[in-house]
N, C-alpha and C positions, 0 to 999 in steps of 0.2 A: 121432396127435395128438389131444389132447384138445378135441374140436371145440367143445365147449358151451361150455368154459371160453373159447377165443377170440370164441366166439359173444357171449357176456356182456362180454368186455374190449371189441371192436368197437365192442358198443351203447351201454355206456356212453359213448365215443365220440362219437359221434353224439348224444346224449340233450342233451350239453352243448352241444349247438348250440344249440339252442333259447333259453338264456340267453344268449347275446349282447345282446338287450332287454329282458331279463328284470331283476328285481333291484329298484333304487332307479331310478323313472322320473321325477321332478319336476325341473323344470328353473326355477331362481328366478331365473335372471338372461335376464331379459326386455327388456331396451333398454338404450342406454349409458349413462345415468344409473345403472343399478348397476354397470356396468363399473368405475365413477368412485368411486360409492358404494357399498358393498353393503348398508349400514345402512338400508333404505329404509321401513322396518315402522311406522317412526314420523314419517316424514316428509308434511306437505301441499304433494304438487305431483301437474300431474298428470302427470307419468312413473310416481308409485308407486300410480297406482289400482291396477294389479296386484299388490303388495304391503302396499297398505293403501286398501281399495276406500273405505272409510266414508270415508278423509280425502280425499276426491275432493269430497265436500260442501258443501267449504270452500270452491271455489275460486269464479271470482266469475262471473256470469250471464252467459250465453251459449255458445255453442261454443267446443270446445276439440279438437286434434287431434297428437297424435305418431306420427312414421314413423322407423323405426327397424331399423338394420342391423347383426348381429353375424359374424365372422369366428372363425372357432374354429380351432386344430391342434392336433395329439394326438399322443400316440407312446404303444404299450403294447409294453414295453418286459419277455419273460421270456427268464429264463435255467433252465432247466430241466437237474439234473443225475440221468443215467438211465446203470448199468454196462453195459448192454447197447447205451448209444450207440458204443462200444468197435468193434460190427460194422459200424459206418457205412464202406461201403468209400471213400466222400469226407471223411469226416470223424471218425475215431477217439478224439476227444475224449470225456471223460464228460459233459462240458455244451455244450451246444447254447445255441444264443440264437438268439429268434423274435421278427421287430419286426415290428410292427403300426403301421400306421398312421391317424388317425382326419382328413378334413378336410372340414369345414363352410363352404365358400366364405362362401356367404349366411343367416342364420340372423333369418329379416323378424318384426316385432311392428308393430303398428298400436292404438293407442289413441284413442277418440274418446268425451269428455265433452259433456253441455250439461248447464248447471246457468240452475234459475230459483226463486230465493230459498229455500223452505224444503226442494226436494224437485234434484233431481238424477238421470240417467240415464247408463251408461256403457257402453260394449261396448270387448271386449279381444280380440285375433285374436292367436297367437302358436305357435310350436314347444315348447309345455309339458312333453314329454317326447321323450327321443330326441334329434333333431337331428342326427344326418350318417352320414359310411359308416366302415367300417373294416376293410382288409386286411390278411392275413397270407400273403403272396406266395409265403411257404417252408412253408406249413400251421403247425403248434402242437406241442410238446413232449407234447401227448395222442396228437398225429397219427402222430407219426415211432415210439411206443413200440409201435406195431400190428407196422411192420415189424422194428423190434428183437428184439419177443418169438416173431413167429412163427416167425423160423428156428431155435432150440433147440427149439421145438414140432414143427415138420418131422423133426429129427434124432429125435426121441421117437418119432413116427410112423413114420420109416422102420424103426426098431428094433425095431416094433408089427409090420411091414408081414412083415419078415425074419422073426421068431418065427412069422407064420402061415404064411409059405415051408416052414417045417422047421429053420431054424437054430435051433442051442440059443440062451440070452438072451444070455450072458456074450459069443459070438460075434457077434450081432445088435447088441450096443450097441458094440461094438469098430469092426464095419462100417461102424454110422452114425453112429460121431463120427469117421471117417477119411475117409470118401467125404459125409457131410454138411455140411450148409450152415453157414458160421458166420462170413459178413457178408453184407450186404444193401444197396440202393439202392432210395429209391422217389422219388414225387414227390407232393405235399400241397399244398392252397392254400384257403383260406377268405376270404369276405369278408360283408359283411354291412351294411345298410342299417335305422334306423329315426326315424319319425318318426312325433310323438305329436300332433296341431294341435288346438288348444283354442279355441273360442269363447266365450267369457267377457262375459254381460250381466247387468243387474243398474241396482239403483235403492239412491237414500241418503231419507233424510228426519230433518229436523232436528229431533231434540225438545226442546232448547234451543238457543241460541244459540252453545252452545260443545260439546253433544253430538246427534253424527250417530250413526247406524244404516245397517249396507249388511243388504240382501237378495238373492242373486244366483243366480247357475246355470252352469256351463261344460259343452259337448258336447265332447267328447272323439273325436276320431277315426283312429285308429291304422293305419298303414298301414308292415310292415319287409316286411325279406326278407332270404335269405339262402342261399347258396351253397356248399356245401364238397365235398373231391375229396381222393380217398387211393387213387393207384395205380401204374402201372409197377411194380410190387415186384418186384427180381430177384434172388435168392438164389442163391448160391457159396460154394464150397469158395476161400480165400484159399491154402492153399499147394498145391491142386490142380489146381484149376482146374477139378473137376467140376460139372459142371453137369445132369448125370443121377446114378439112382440106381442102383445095383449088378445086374449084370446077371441078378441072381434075378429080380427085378421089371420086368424086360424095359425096363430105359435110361428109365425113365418121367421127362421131368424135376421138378424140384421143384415148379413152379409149378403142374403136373397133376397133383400128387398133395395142394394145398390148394384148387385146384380137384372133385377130386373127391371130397371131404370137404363141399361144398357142393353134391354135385349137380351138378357138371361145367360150372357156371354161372360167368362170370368177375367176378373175386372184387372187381374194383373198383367203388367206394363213391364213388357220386355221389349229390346231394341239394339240388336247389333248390324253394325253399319260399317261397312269398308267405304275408302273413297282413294279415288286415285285422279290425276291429272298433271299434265304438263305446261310448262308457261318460256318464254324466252326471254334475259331482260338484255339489252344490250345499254355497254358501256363503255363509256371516253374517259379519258384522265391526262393530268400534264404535270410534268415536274423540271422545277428550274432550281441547280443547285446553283446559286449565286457568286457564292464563293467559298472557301475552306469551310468554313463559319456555318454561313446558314443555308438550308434549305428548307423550300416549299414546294407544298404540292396538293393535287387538288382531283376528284373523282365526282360524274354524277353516275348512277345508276338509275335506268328509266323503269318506271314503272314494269311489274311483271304482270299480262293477264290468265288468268287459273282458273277455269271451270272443273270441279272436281266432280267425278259419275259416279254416282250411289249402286252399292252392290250390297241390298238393306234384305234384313229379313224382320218381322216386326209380329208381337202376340195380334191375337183378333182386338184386344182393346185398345192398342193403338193404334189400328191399320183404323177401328172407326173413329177413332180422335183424327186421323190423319184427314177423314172422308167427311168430316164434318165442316161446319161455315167456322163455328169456333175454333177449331186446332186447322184449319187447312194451309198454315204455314210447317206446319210437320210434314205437307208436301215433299220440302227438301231434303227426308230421311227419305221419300219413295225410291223403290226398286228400279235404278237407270235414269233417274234424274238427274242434273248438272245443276252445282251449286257455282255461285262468284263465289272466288275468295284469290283475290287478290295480295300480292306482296306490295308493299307502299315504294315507289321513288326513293333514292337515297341520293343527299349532296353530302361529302365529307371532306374536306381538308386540314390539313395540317402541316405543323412545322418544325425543324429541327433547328437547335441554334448547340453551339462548341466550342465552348469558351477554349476550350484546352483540347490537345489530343485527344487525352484519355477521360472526358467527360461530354455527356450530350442529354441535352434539355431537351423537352418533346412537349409540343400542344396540341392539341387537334379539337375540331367538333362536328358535331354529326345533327345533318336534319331528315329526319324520316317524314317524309308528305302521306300520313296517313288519309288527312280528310280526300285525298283524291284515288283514294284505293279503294274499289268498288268491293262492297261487302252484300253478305244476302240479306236482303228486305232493305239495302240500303243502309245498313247499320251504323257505317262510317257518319254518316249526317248525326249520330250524338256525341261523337268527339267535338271535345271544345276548341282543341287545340294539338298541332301535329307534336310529335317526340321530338326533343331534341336534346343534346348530350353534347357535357365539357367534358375535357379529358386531359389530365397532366402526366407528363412522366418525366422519370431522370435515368442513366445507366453509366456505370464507374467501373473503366479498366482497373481492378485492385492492380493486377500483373497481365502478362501475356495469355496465363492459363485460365486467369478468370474474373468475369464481369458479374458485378451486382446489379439490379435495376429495381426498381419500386413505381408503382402507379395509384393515381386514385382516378375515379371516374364517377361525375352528375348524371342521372338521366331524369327528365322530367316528361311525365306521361301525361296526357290532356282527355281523359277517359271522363265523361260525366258521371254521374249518379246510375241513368239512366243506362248506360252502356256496363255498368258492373255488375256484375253476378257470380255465383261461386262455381260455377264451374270453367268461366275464364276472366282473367281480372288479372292486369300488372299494376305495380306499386311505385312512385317515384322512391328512388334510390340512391345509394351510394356505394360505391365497389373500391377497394385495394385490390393491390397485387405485389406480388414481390417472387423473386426465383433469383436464379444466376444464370451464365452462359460459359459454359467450359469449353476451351479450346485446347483440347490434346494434339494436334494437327492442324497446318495449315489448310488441310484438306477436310475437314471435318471438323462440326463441333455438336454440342448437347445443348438443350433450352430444359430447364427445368423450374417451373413455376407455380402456384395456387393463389386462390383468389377468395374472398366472399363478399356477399353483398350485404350490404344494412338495408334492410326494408322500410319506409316511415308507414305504421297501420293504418290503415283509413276504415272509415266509419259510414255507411251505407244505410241511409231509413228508406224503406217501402211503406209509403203513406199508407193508412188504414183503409176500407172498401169496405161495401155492402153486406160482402159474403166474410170477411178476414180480418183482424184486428191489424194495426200495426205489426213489420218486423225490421229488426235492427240486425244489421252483418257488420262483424268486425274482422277485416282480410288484414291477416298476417303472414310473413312468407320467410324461409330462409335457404341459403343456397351455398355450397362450393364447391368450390374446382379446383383438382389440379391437372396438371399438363405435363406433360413431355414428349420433347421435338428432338429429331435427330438430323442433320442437315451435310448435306456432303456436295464439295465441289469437284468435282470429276476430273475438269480442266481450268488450270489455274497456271 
C-alpha cells in the first residue's frame, strides 16, 4: 500500500477540521430589531447602535437600555457522490448524504446608552462571530472517502506483500483481487462549537446639530472547539467472506496489515481540540440626519487580529499524521500552538428616507475585506472575491401601539472551488424578515421578529488523482431565526 499517499489523503482530512470557524466570522444580526429589519445602518434608534453607532447620538438624554434574545436552527445539508461509496457494505449507493445540524437555543446582546446633549457613551455585549454548535452524527462525505479508498489500497499492498513472498506479479495481483478486500464498514462523527463575544464601547460627539461622530473599540474573545472520530473500519471480501490474507503471509487479517504500515499503532483517528483567543477591532462612524426626510450614515470596522492557542489532545495516529512531512499541516491541531484566524474589515452604510411620519424606507450595504484577513496556511489567497451584501427595508406606524416592518437581504460570498469543503462552506443567499414593534409605553417597547434564509446549492468536483476517483459535493443549507428584544428608556 502506498502509505504516504494515504498518509497525505488522512491529513488533509483532518486539516479541514480546523475551518469549521474558520472562513466569514461577523455576525450582523444582533437583536430583533434586525430580525424585523435588517436595513438597520441607517436607522436612529437605539437597537442600531451596533449597526450605526454614531446615530446613537441622537437619541435623547439620559439612559437607555436593550436585552435581547435570538434563537437560531440550521441544517447543513451534503450529498457527496464518491464510486467507491459502491463498497459501503450498508450502503452501496454512489451518493451518500450527511446532515448536520446547527442550534443556537440562546443567542444574548445587551445594549446600553446614556446620552447628555452634545456628547454621548455606549457599550454593546453580543455573540459577533460564531454563535452555536454543529453535528454531523454519521461524520462527512471527506470522512467516509478514508475508508472507501483504503481498501483497493490494501488490495495493492497485499499484491506488494505476495511479490516479496516469491510470487511472480501477474500471480500476486490475481491473489489479491480474489482473496482481497472490496467493501468496507466504519463509523465517523464530528461536531463542533464556536463562539466569538464581542465588547463593544465607545463615545459619539456632536459637531453640529445634525452631524454626529462615533469613536469606539470592541474586545474580541473567542472561545470553539471541536471533536471528530474515523474508526471501526472493517474490510471484506463481499463474495468471500475473507477476512484474512492468503496463507503466504501467514492469515494476517487486513486490519494488521494497515496497521502495520503505521507502526503497528491503531489506526483510529481521534481529535478534540479547544481553542481560545483574543483580538481588538477598533471603530469610527458618522451620521448626518439631513433633514426630517432623510438620513445617512456610515461605519468602518478595522480588521480584528486572532491567534487562537490549541489545548488538543489527539489518538497516536494522528499525533503521527501530525509528525509526518505529509500531514505536518495538522501541526495547527498541536497541544499550545497558535492558529491566525482572523475577523475580516468591515465598511457598512446606509440610509433612511420618510416620505411621511409614520413610514421609513431603509437601504444599506455591507463589504466584508476577507481577502485581507490572514487565515491559516494563508487560505484567504483562494477567495475570489470579498462578501458583500444589499439590504432593503421598510417599517409602518399601523398606530401609536404598533409598527410593522419587513426586510429582504443579497449576500454574495467569493469562496473558490478550492476553499470549499464540508466541514466549512457558505452559500450566496437571500434572507426576509418581518416582526413588529409594540409600544405599550413611552418608556418601553417589544421588537419581535423571524427571519430565513434561501440558500442557492452549489456544486463542488474534486478532480480525480492517482490514488481516488473523482468526487462530487452538493452544499445545501437552511436556517431560522427568531428574535425578541425588550428596550427601555429610563430617561426621557
Amino acid at each position: 500500500m502506498k502509505e504516504k499517499r494515504v498518509l497525505g489523503f488522512v491529513a488533509s482530512l483532518l486539516v479541514s477540521g480546523h475551518m469549521f470557524a474558520g472562513g466569514y466570522l461577523t455576525n450582523t444580526n444582533q437583536n430583533a430589531a434586525f430580525v424585523r429589519n435588517f436595513a438597520q445602518e441607517g436607522t436612529i434608534t437605539l437597537t442600531s447602535i451596533y449597526a450605526n453607532p454614531a446615530g446613537g447620538g441622537f437619541l435623547s438624554n439620559g439612559w437607555h437600555l436593550s436585552l435581547n434574545s435570538q434563537t437560531a436552527i440550521q441544517e447543513r445539508n451534503i450529498e457527496t457522490t464518491f464510486p467507491l461509496f459502491q463498497q459501503n457494505a450498508n450502503d452501496r449507493d454512489q451518493t451518500h448524504k450527511f446532515k448536520g445540524k446547527a442550534f443556537a437555543p440562546v443567542i444574548p446582546s445587551i445594549t446600553l446608552s446614556y446620552n447628555q446633549d452634545k456628547w454621548s457613551v455606549s457599550a454593546h455585549f453580543a455573540v459577533v462571530g460564531g454563535g452555536g454548535k454543529c453535528e454531523f452524527k454519521d461524520g462527512l462525505g471527506s470522512f467516509e472517502t478514508i475508508g472507501a479508498s483504503i481498501a483497493p489500497q490494501v488490495v495493492q499492498g497485499i499484491a506488494q506483500s505476495l511479490i516479496d513472498a516469491g510470487y511472480p506479479a501477474a500471480t500476486a495481483a490475481t491473489m489479491a483481487a480474489n482473496a482481497g478486500p472490496n467493501s468496507y464498514t466504519m463509523n465517523s462523527s464530528m461536531k463542533g462549537n464556536s463562539y466569538y463575544f464581542g465588547l463593544q464601547v465607545g463615545g459619539t460627539y456632536k459637531f453640529l446639530d445634525n452631524l454626529i461622530g462615533y469613536l469606539g473599540v470592541r474586545g474580541v474573545y473567542a472561545q470553539c472547539s471541536y471533536s471528530g472520530f474515523v474508526g471501526d473500519l472493517t474490510l471484506s471480501n463481499s463474495q468471500t467472506g475473507a477476512t484474512a490474507l492468503p496463507p503466504a503471509l501467514g492469515g494476517t487479517p487486513y486490519i494488521d496489515l494497515v496497521r502495520g504500515k503505521y507502526g503497528n499503532i491503531d489506526p483510529t483517528i481521534t481529535l478534540n481540540c479547544d481553542q481560545t483567543g483574543f483580538g481588538v477591532t477598533p471603530i469610527i462612524g458618522i451620521d448626518w440626519e439631513i433633514n426630517q426626510h432623510w438620513n445617512v450614515a456610515a461605519k468602518y470596522e478595522f480588521r480584528t487580529v486572532i491567534d487562537l492557542k490549541n489545548s488538543s489532545q489527539m489518538s497516536d495516529m494522528a499525533k503521527l499524521l501530525s509528525a509526518s512531512d505529509q500531514g505536518k499541516a495538522l501541526g495547527q491541531f498541536a497541544d499550545g500552538e497558535k492558529v491566525r484566524e482572523d475577523i475580516p474589515a468591515l465598511f457598512a452604510c446606509g440610509v433612511q428616507y420618510s416620505p411621511i411620519q409614520t413610514v421609513r424606507l431603509c437601504a444599506a450595504y455591507h463589504q466584508f475585506f476577507d481577502k485581507n484577513s490572514k487565515k491559516y496556511d494563508n487560505k484567504q489567497e483562494l477567495i475570489d472575491h470579498n462578501t458583500h451584501e444589499i439590504i432593503l427595508g421598510a417599517e409602518y406606524d399601523l398606530n401609536e401601539l404598533v409598527t410593522i416592518s419587513g426586510s429582504w437581504e443579497k449576500t454574495f460570498y467569493g469562496q473558490s472551488d478550492a476553499f470549499m469543503n464540508d466541514l466549512s462552506y457558505n452559500l450566496t443567499n437571500s434572507m426576509i424578515g418581518c416582526g413588529v414593534r409594540l409600544h405599550p409605553s413611552k418608556y418601553f417597547n417589544v421588537d419581535l421578529g423571524y427571519m430565513c434564509t434561501f440558500y442557492k446549492d452549489r456544486e463542488v468536483v474534486t478532480p480525480k488523482t492517482e490514488d481516488s476517483p473523482a468526487k462530487t459535493d452538493l452544499y445545501k443549507r437552511t436556517n431560522h431565526t427568531i428574535g425578541v428584544g425588550f428596550n427601555l428608556y429610563l430617561s426621557r
